[in-house]
C-alpha beads as a LAMMPS data file, in Angstrom:
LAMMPS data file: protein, C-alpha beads

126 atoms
125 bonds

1 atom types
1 bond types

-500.0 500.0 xlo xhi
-500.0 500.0 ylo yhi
-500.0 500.0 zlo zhi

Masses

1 110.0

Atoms # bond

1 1 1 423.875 101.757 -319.580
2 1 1 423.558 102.426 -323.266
3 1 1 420.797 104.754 -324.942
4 1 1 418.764 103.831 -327.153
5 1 1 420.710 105.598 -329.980
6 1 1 423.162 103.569 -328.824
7 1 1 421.543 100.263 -328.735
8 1 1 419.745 100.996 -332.409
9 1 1 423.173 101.872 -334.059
10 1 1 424.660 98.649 -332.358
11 1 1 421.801 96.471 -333.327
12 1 1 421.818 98.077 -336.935
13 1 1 425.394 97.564 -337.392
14 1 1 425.448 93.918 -336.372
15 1 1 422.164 92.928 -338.777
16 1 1 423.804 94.604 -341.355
17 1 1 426.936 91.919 -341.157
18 1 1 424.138 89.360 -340.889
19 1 1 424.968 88.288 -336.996
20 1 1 421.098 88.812 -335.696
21 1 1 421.854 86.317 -332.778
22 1 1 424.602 88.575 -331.651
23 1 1 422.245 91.171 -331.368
24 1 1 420.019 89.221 -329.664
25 1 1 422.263 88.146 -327.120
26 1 1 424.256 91.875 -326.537
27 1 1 421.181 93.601 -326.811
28 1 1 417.613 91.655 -325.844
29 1 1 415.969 91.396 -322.159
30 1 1 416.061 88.062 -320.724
31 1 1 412.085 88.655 -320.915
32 1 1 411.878 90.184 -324.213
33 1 1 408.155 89.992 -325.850
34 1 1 408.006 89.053 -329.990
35 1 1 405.618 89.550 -332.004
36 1 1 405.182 88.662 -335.784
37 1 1 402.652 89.813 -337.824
38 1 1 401.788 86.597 -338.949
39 1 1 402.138 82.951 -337.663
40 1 1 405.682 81.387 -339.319
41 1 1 405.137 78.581 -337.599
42 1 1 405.307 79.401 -334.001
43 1 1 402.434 81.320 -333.022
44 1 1 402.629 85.180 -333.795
45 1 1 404.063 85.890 -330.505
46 1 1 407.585 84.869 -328.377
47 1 1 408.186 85.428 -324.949
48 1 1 411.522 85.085 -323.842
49 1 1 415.479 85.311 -324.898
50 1 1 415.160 81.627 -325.282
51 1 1 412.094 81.525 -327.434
52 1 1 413.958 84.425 -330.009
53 1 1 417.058 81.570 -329.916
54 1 1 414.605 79.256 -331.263
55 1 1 412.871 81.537 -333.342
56 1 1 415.847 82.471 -335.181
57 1 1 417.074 78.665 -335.371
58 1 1 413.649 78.034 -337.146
59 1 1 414.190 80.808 -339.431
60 1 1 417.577 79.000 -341.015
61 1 1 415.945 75.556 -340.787
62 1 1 413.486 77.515 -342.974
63 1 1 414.894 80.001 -345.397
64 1 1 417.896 80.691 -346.962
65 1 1 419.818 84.048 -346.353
66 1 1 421.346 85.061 -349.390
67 1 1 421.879 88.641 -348.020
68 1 1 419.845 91.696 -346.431
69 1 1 419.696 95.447 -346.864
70 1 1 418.887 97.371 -343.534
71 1 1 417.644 100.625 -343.175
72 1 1 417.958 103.143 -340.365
73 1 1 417.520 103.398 -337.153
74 1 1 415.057 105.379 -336.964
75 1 1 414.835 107.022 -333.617
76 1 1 411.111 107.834 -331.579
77 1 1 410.955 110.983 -330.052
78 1 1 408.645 112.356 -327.261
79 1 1 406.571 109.769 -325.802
80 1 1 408.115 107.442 -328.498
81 1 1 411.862 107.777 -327.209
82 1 1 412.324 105.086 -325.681
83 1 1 411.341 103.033 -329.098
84 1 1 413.598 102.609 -332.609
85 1 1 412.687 101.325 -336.437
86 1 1 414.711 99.355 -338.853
87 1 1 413.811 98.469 -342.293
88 1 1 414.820 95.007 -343.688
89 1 1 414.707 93.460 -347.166
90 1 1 416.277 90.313 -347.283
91 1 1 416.896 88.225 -350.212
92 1 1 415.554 84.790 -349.400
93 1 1 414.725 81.557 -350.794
94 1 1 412.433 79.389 -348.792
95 1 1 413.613 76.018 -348.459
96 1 1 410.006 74.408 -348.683
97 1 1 409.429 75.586 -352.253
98 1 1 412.626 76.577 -353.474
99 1 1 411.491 79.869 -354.456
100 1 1 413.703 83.195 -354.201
101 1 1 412.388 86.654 -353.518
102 1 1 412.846 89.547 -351.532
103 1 1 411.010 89.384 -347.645
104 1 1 410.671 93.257 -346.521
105 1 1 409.291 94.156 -342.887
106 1 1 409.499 97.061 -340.427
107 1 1 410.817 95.689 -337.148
108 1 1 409.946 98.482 -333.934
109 1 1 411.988 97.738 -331.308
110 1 1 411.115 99.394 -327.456
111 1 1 413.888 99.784 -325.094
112 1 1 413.361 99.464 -321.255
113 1 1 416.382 99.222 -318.958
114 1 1 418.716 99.460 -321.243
115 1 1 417.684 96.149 -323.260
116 1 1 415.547 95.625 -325.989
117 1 1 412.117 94.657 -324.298
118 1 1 409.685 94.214 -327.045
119 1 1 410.314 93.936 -330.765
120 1 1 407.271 93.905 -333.350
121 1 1 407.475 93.176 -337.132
122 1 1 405.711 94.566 -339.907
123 1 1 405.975 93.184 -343.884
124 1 1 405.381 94.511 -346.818
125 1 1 404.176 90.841 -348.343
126 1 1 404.498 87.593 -346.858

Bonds

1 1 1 2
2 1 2 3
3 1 3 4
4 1 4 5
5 1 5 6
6 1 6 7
7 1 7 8
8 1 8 9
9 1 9 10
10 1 10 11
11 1 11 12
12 1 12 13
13 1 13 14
14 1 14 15
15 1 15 16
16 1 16 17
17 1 17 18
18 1 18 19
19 1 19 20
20 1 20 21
21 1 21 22
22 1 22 23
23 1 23 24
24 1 24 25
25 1 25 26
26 1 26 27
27 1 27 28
28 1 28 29
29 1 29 30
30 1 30 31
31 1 31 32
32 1 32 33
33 1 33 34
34 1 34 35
35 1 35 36
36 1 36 37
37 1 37 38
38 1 38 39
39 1 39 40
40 1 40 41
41 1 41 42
42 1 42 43
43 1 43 44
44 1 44 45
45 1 45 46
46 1 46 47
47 1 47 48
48 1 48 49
49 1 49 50
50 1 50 51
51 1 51 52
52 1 52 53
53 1 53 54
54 1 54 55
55 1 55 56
56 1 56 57
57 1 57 58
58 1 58 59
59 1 59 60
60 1 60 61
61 1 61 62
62 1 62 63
63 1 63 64
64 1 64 65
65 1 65 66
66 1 66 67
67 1 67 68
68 1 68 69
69 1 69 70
70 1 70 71
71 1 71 72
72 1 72 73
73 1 73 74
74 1 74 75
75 1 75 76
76 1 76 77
77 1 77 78
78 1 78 79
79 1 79 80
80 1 80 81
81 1 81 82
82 1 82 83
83 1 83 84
84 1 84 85
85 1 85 86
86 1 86 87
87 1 87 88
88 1 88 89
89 1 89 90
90 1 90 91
91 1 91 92
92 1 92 93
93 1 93 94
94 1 94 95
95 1 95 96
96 1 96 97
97 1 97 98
98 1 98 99
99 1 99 100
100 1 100 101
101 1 101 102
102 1 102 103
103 1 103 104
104 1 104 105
105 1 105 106
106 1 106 107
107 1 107 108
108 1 108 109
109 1 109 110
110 1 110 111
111 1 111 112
112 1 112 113
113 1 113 114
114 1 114 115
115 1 115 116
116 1 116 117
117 1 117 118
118 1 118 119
119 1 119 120
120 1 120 121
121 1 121 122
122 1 122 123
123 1 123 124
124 1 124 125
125 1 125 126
């Protein structure tokens, strides 16, 4: 079983070369918990490795990835070691309006059995 310095470098790496939904699928609890800051769309909050597939699925029917900067991990200690932080600014346009801009969140990631069980996300501006 991986750590969770382990899993945070490997999910890192793999957002970094833009392949989220290999992350998702090496990394994520069947039963994984989501929850966005605000509603996209789909309701603030995901439950399930199938719901995240059709979260991210919305995402590209949605906005346009022109590239993304991450940051970290950033590894929890004491009661917190079990949890990790990236930092994300992507450079999007959103396909409704046609307008290009960065998107910048926090995602916190919490590790349980060696898969990611809970992921929340944080933004800077929406």
């Amino acid at each position: 079983m991986e750590t969770v310095e382990q899993i945070a470098k490997g999910v890192a790496g793999l957002c970094r070369e833009g392949r989220f939904l290999d992350a998702v699928e090496r990394y994520y609890s069947p039963s994984i918990v989501s929850i966005e800051a605000v509603d996209f769309g789909l309701g603030r909050e995901q439950r399930g490795i199938n719901a995240i597939r059709h979260k991210h699925a919305f995402w590209e029917e949605h906005n346009e990835t022109h590239g993304v900067k991450v940051s970290g991990p950033y590894l929890g200690m004491g009661p917190a070691a079990n949890q990790f932080a990236l930092h994300f600014v992507f450079d999007i346009t959103r396909k409704a309006t046609g307008v290009r801009g960065p998107l910048s969140e926090i995602a916190l990631y919490t590790v349980a059995e060696g898969k990611i069980a809970h992921e929340e996300f944080f933004y800077a501006s929406v």
